[in-house]
N, C-alpha and C positions, 0 to 999 in steps of 0.2 A: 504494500500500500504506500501513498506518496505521501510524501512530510505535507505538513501545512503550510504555505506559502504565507510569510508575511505582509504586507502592502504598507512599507513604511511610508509612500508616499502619502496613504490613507492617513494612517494616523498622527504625520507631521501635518496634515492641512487642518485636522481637530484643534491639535495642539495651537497651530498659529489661530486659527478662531476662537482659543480658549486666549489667548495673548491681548489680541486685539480685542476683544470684550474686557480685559481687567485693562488696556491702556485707555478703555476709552472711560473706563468708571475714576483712571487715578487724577483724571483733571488734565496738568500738564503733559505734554509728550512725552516722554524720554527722549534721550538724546543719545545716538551709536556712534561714536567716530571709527570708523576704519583706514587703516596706517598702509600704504598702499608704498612699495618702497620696489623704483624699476619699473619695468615691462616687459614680467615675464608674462605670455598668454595665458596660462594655467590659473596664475593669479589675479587676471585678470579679471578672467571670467568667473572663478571663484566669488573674487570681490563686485562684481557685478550682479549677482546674484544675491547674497546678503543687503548689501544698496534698496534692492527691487524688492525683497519680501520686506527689509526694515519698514520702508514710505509703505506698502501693502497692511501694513496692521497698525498704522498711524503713529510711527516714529519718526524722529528726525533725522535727518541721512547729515552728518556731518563729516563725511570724507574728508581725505588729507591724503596726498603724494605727493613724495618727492624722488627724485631723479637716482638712478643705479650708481651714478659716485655721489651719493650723499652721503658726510662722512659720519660717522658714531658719535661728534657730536652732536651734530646736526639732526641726528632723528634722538637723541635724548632729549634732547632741547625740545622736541616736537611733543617728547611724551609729559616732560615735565607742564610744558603752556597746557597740555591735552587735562591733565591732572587737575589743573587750576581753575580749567573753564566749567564755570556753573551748570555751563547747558551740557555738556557731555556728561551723560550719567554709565557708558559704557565703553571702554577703548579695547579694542582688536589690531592685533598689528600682524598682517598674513604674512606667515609662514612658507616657502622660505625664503629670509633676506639674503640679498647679496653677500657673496662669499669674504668679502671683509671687514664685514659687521659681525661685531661677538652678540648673535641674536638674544642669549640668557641675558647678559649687561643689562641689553635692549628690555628686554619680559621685563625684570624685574626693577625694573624704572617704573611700572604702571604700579597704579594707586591700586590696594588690595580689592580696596571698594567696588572700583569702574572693572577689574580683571574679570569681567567676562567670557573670556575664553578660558578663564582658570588655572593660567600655565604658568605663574609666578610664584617663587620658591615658598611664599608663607601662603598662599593656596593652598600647594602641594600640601603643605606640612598640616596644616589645618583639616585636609581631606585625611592624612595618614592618622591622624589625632580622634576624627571623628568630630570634629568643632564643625559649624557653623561655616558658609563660606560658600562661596561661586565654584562651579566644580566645570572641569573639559567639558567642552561640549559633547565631542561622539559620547565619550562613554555614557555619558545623560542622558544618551536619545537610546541608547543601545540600555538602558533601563527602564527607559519610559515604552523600547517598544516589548522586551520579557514582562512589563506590569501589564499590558494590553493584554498582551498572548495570556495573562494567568498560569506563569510558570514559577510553579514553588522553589523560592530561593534559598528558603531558610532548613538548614540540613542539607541542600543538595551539593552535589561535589561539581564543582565549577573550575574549569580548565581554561585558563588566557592563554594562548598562542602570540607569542611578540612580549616585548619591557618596555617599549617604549615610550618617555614621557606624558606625552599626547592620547596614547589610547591605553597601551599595557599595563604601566603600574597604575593611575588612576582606574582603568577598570576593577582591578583586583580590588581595591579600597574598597570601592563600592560594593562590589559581590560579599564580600566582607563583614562589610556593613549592614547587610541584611542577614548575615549570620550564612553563611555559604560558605562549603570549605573548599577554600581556594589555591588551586596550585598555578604557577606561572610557568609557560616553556621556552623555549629560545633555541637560539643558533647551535648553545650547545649541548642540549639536551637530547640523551641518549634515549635509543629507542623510543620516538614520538609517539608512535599508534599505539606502543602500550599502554602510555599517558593517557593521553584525547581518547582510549575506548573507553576508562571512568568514568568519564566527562557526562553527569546529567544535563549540563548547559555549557557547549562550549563555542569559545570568543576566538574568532579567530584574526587576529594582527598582527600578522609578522611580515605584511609587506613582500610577498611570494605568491606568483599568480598558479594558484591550484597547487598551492602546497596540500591540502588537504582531501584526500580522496576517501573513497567507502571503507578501507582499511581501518582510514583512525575514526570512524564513528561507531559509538554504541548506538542499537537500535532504540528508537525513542526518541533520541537527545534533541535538544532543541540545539539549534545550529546559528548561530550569526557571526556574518561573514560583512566586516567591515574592510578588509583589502577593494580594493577598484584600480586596475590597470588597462592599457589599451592596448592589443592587440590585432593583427590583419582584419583578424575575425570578427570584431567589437571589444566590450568590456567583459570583464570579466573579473573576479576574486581571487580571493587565499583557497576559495574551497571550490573543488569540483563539484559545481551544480545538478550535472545530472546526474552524474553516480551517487550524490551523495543524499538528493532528496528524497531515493528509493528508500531511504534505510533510517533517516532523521524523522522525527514525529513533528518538528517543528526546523523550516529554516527561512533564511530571508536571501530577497534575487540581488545581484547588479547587475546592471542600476535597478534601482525600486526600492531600497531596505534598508541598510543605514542611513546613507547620503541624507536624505530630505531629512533625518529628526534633527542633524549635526547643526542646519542653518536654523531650526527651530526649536530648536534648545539654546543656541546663542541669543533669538528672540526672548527665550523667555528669563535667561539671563541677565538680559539689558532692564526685563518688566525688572524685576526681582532688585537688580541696583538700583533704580528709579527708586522705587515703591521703599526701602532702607532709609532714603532720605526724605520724602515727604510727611 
């Protein structure tokens, strides 16, 4: 029998109607600067995208760019004025910047407050703490879309694929945090499929297109697959889609399935800094 198909796109457009209904009850707009540094395509269109859904659920689109030799001062300077300004209740600076920018410097210049994408060191530490705090965006949406599915977290053995700042270790926090026993795997991690066949719910982010095939899934598991690469063929994941949905009780497509919660979890990040200070 086939896994269940998740439709993240589904339930990130709930989510932004659920956004845009509390921006319109908080009075003022929020205010989102997004830190736009170069002209790479990728982030281009990334950043075009957050822009378009922010004005869509009646935020302020307060962009900022500047140019691929902008130096480390120069975009500090950016984040600090970004800090100060009253109307900016949320600052994003896309990921990746130019290769002679020390991007962490860069993160954690932002005000813990506005860190909406949640990748600043007393974030992090706040998420590892269990305190109170603006958390990554994917892994947020990659919770908000297992709370939709009704997939029991608490007791289940939950398997991260990848460590990475951005999805890896923040996901695990979170799993964690619902009382989930969480193992994390990586580059160096021997025999993988004996790992991921535990796996009641496993996360897969290690940035490998179809690292994960029928082998490493237990039958049942709920599966989400936040990789996204391009290849001849289209996009594609971490996880072999179709050998894998034969055998998963629950998984999600790319595109369709993570992507869309990532920009509406940033949404509701920005509601969330707003709503702190009013």
């Amino acid at each position: 029998m086939s896994a269940r198909v998740l439709d993240g796109a589904d339930v990130a457009r709930q989510l932004r109607r659920s956004v845009a209904a509390d921006v319109a009850r908080l009075g003022a707009a929020p205010g989102l600067a997004t830190v736009l540094v170069g002209d790479d395509p990728a982030s281009q269109i990334y950043v075009k995208n957050k822009r378009k859904q922010c004005v869509e659920v009646g935020m302020r689109d307060l962009h900022r760019h500047l140019s691929a030799e902008a130096s480390q001062e120069e975009v500090e300077s950016l984040i600090e004025d970004l800090n100060a300004d009253h109307q900016v209740d949320g600052i994003l600076v896309q990921l990746p910047l130019p290769k002679h920018l020390d991007f962490r410097a860069i993160i954690d210049r932002i005000s813990p407050a506005k860190d909406v994408d949640g990748l600043t060191a007393i974030s992090a530490g706040r998420l590892a703490q269990g305190r109170p705090g603006l958390q990554p965006c994917t892994p947020a949406g990659v919770m908000t879309l297992l709370d939709h599915a009704e997939v029991p977290l608490s007791g289940a053995r939950a398997v991260v694929v990848g460590r990475s700042d951005l999805v890896g270790r923040p996901m695990a926090q979170m799993l964690l945090a619902r009382h989930a026993t969480v193992t994390i795997c990586h580059s160096r991690t021997r025999e993988l499929a004996e790992v991921t066949r535990e796996a009641d719910v496993l996360i897969a982010a290690a940035g490998v297109p179809q690292l994960l095939g029928r082998e490493h899934i237990r039958p049942g598991a709920a599966v989400i697959d936040v990789g996204i690469h391009r290849r001849e063929t289209g996009l594609c994941g971490d996880v072999d889609f179709d050998a894998v949905k034969e055998i998963a009780g629950i998984i999600t497509p790319v595109p369709g399935g993570v992507g869309p919660m990532t920009i509406a979890s940033l949404l509701r990040n920005t509601l969330d800094a707003a709503a702190a200070t009013r």
